[in-house]
N, C-alpha and C positions, 0 to 999 in steps of 0.2 A: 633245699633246691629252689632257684627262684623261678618264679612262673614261666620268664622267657625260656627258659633253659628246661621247662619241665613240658611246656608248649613242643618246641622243638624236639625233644627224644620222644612227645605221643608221635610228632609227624612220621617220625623216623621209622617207629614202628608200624603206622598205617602203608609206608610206602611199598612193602613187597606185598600185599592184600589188595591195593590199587593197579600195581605191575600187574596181577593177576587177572583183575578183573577187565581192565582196560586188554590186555591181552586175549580175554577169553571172548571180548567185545568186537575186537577187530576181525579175529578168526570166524565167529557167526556170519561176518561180512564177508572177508574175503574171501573165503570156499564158495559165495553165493556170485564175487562179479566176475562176470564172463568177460569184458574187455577195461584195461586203464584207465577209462576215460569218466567225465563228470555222468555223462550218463549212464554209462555201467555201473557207476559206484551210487549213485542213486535208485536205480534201479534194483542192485543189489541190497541196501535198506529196504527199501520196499519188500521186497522178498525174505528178509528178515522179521519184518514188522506180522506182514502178512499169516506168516511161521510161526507167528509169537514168540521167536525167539529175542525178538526186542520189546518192551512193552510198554504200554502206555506210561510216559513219567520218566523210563529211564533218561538218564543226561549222559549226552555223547561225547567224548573225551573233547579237548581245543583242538582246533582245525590245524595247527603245525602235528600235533600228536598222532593224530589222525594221516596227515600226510607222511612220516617220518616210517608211521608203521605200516603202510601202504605201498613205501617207495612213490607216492605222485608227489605233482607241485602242493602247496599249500590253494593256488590260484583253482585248480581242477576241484580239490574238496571241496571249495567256496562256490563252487557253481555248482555241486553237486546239494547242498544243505538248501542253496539258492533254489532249485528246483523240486526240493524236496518240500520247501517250507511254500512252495506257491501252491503246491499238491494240496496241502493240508497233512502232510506225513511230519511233518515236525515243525516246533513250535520256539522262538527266541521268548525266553523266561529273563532277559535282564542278569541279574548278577548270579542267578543257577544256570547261567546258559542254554545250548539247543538242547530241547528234551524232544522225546520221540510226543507225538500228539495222542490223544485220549479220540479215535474216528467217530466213535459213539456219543460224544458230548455235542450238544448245539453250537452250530458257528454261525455269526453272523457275517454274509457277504456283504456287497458292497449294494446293491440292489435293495435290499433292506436297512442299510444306512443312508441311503435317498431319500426314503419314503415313511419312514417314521418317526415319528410325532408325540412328543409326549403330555401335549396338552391339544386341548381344542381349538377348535378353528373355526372360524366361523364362513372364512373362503380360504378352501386348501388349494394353493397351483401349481404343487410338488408332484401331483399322481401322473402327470402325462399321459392319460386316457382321455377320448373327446366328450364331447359334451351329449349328454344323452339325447336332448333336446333337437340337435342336428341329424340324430342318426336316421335313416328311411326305415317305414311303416313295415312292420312283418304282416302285416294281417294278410294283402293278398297272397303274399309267400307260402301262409300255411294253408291258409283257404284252398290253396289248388294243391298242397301236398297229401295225399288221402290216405296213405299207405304209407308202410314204414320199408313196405318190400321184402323181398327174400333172393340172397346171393341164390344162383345157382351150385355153386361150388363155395369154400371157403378159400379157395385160390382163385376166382374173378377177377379181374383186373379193378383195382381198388381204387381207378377215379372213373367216376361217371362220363360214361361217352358224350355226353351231349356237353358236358362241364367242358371235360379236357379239349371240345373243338372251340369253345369261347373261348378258354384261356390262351390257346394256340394264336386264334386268331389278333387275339390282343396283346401277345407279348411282344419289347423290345425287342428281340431277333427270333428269328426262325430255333426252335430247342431243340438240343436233340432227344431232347426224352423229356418228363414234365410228370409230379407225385405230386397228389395233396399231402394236406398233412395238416397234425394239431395246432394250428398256428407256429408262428414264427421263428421264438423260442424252440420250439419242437424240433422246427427244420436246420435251426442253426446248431442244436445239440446231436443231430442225425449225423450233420456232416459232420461234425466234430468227432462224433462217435467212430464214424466210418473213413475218414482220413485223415486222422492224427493220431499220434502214437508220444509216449510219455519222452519230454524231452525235448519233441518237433519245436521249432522256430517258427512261428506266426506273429506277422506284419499287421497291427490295426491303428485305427485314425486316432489321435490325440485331439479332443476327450473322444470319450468311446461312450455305446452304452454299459452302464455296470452288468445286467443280469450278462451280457455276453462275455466281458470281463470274470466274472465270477465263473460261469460254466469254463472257458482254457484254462483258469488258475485251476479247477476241480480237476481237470486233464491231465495238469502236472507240463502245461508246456509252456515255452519263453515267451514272451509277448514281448514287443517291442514296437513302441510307438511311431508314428507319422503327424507332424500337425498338419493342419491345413488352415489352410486361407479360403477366400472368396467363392473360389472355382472348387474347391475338391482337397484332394489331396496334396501336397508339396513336392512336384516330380524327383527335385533334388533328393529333398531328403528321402525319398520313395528307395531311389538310387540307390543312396546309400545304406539305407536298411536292407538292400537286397544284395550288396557285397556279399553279408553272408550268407549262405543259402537258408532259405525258408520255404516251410512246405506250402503258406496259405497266405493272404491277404483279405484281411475284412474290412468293407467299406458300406455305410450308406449312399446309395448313387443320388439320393433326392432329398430333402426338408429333414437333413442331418437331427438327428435326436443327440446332445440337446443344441446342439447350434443353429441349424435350421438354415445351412450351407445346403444349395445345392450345386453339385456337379455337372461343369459345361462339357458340352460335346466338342471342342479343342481340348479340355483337359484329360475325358475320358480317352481319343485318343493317344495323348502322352503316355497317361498312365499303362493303355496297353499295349504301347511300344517295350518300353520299361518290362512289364510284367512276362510279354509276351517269350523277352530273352533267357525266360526262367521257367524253371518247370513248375513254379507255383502257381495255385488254385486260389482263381478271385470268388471272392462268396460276398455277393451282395443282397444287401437286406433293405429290399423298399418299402419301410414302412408305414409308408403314408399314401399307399395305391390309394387314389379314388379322392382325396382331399389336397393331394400333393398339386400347387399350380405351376409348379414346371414344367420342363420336360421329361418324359419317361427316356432316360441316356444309360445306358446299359454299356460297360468295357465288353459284353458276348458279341455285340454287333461286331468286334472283331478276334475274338478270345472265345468262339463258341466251344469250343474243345477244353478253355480250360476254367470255366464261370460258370457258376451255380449262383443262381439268381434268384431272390427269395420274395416274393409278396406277401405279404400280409394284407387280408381285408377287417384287419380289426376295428383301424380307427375310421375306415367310410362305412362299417355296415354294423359293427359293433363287436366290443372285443368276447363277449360270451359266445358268440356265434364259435369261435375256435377251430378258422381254418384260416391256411395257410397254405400258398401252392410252392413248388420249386421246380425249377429247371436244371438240367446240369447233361455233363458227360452221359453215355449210358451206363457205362460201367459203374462211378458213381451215384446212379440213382438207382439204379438196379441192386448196387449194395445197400443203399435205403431203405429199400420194399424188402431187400432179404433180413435186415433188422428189425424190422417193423410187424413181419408175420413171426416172431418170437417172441410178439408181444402183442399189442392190438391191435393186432391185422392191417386194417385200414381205417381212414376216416370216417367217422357216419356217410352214407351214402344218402338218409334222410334230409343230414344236415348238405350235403352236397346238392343235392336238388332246391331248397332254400336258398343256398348259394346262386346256383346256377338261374334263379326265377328272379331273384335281386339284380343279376347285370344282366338281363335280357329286359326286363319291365320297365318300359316307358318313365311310367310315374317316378319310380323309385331313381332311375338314372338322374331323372330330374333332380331329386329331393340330392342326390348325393353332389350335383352343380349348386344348386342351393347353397348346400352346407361349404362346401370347396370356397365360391365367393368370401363366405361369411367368416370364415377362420381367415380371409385375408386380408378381410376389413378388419377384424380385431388386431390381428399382428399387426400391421400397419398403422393402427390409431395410436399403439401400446407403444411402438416405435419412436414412431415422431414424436409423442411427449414425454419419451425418455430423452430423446436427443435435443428437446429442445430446453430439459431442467439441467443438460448437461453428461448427461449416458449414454453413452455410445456403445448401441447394441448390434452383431452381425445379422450376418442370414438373411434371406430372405425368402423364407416357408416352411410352412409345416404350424403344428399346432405350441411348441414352444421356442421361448425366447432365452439365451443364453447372457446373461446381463453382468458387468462384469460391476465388483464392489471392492473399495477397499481393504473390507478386512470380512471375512467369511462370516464368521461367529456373531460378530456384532449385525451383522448385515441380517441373519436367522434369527438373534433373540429380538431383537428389534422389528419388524416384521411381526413376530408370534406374540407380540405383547399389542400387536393394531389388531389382531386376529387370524393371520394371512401365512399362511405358509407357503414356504418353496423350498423345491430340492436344493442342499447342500451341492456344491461343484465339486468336493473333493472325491466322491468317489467315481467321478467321470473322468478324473485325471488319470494318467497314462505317462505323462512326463509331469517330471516340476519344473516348468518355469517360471513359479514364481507371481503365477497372478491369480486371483481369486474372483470366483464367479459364482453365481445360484441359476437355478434354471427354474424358470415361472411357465408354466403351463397358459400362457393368454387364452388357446382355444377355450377354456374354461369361464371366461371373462363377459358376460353379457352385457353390462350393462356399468355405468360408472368408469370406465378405462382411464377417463384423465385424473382421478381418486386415484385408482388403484396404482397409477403411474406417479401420483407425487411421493406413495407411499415408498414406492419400490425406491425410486430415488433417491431419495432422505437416507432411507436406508445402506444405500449402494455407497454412497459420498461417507456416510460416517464411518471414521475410523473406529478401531481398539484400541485399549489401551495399550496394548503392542506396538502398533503403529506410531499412537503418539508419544511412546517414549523415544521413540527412535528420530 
């Protein structure tokens, strides 16, 4: 017999063992999805995975197969794997296809593809943290904190009275309710915690930041990008991302991480014309309170019913400090705090009185105008002698610079061979259109800026060899 012909009768014989097993595959599914649709049918994986009745490794029949034994489109399975594989619940293997994912194996997000480095550096201006040199003095801070205190109750209301009337007094609109919190990341996983569900449709800016990118992929929900320009976000395309319904929209209102766009008060109100026609939830992240030279422009000034508005004091008082305040609905921040006592109750109230001693203190306010000035003289310096070797950098604030190169890879090895790192732009992306950028941390930049700008340049302009075969 010859091979072809003895290849063919093994198939033959594999195929009622495969009927089987693909059959006994489907059926684990289908007895688990409650409605036809991509997210019942993922949701129903989930629920198999979970079961262990699907396990780490197995490969899921082709997505016609799947469809055919389903009764749906082939289009519905494909946005089910689609939402499935943003979860981290399944993984494309290439020529073994979609396999169910290993949840217990290390993943690397896109947060940690920013920011690590496999050689040394001699000025790193990938980390986007400010410069420690700028931050204000703790000493009076602690010197007058004497006591670590003692709640009355382990249900006290978990922001310091004296805190929550500065912060009142200082936010962009009137809140209807206001929680600290472990910084900002924290507050942005709270609500994510507490109003989205696997599946949901959330609207964010194109680039974005990754760690919050990575927390809605962990969610299992759609993302779908907005670029922006100048002003903010793109009302048009705002529009049209919000044809379909979506539960949430995330935005930086101020010194855009990594673009360093901030948002006009014309824009923000388009934007909450736009949002206001929809039942979704703007969740903004200012993370640059206290360094930011803009204006504090908030969509709540007219969307206070549907904006959760997040501060971070990391980069004007220092990101170890690890608070963060939020504003929002009550009913949403009241589910916060109901989250939050299932776990670590509240934020230090030690650390909140530090907080609280730092925007009241004279000196320290000062120190943090100081610092504010001075990330705006470096952006500015870093700027104008990119645009003047020929780069054309946006933004205007915040502590980095979003510079755009022509070929990513070259632009990073090139760079780390002068000694200088900077974050990659691919994991900021959100859409591909096709243009390549690094984002340089300038607030990190003391001293030498028109150096460090010919370097960046050189870099930026050189192609790869990609490029120049093309």
């Amino acid at each position: 017999m010859s091979q072809s012909a003895d290849d063919s009768v093994q198939r033959t014989r594999q195929r009622p063992a495969q009927r089987t097993a693909l059959r006994e595959l489907i059926s684990e599914i289908e007895h688990r999805m409650a409605d036809p649709t991509a997210k019942g049918l993922a949701l129903a994986v989930s629920r198999a995975v979970r079961e262990q009745a699907l396990q780490p490794g197995d490969r899921l029949p082709p997505i016609r197969e799947v469809a055919r034994e389903l009764a749906l489109s082939p289009t519905t399975v494909s946005s089910a794997w689609g939402l499935l594989a943003r979860a981290g619940t399944l993984r494309t293997k290439g020529r073994r296809g979609t396999v169910v994912a290993d949840l217990g194996a290390p993943r690397d997000g896109r947060y940690r593809q920013a920011l690590e480095h496999q050689a040394e550096l001699s000025l790193d201006l990938s980390t986007g943290v400010p410069d420690e040199a700028l931050l204000p003095g703790l000493g009076r801070a602690l010197a007058a904190v004497t006591t670590a205190g003692t709640p009355r109750s382990y249900l006290d209301d978990p922001v310091l009275p004296e805190l929550a009337e500065v912060l009142v007094d200082s936010w962009p609109y009137p809140p209807p309710a206001i929680a600290v919190v472990d910084g900002a990341m924290d507050a942005l996983d709270l609500v994510i915690r507490t109003s989205l569900r696997f599946g949901d449709r959330v609207v964010v800016e194109h680039p974005s930041f990754p760690p919050l990118l990575d927390l809605l992929e962990a969610a299992g929900v759609q993302v779908v990008g907005v670029p922006l320009d100048d002003e903010g976000m793109v009302p048009d395309a705002l529009t049209g991302a919000l044809d379909t319904a979506a539960q949430a929209v995330f935005l930086q209102p101020r010194a855009h991480n990594p673009t360093g766009v901030s948002m006009t008060p014309s824009r923000a109100g388009a934007l909450a014309r736009i949002i206001g026609a929809t039942d979704a939830i703007v969740v903004e992240d200012d993370s640059a309170y206290g360094i930011a030279s803009t204006a504090d422009v908030s969509l709540g000034t007219s969307l206070s019913g549907q904006t959760v508005h997040v501060r971070s004091f990391s980069k004007s008082y220092g990101p170890d400090l690890r608070l963060a305040a939020l504003s929002g609905p009550e009913d949403l921040v009241g589910e916060v705090r109901r989250l939050r006592q299932l776990g670590q109750g509240w934020s230090s109230r030690l650390l909140q009185r530090v907080l609280h001693h730092l925007l009241t203190d004279a000196q320290s306010r000062a120190e943090v105008v100081a610092a504010r000035a001075e990330y705006a003289r470096r952006r500015k310096v870093l700027v104008d002698a990119l645009a003047a070797r020929g780069v054309i950098a946006g933004g205007r604030d915040g502590i980095n610079v979003w510079v755009p190169v022509a070929d990513q890879a070259t632009a990073l090895v090139r760079l780390a061979s002068r000694g200088i790192g900077v974050a990659p732009g691919g994991p900021f992306a959100v859409l591909a259109d096709g243009h390549d950028h690094v984002r340089v941390t300038v607030g990190l930049v003391e001293r030498d800026l028109e150096t460090v700008a010919d370097e960046i340049a050189t870099a930026a302009l050189a192609s790869g060899w990609g490029a120049r075969g093309r």
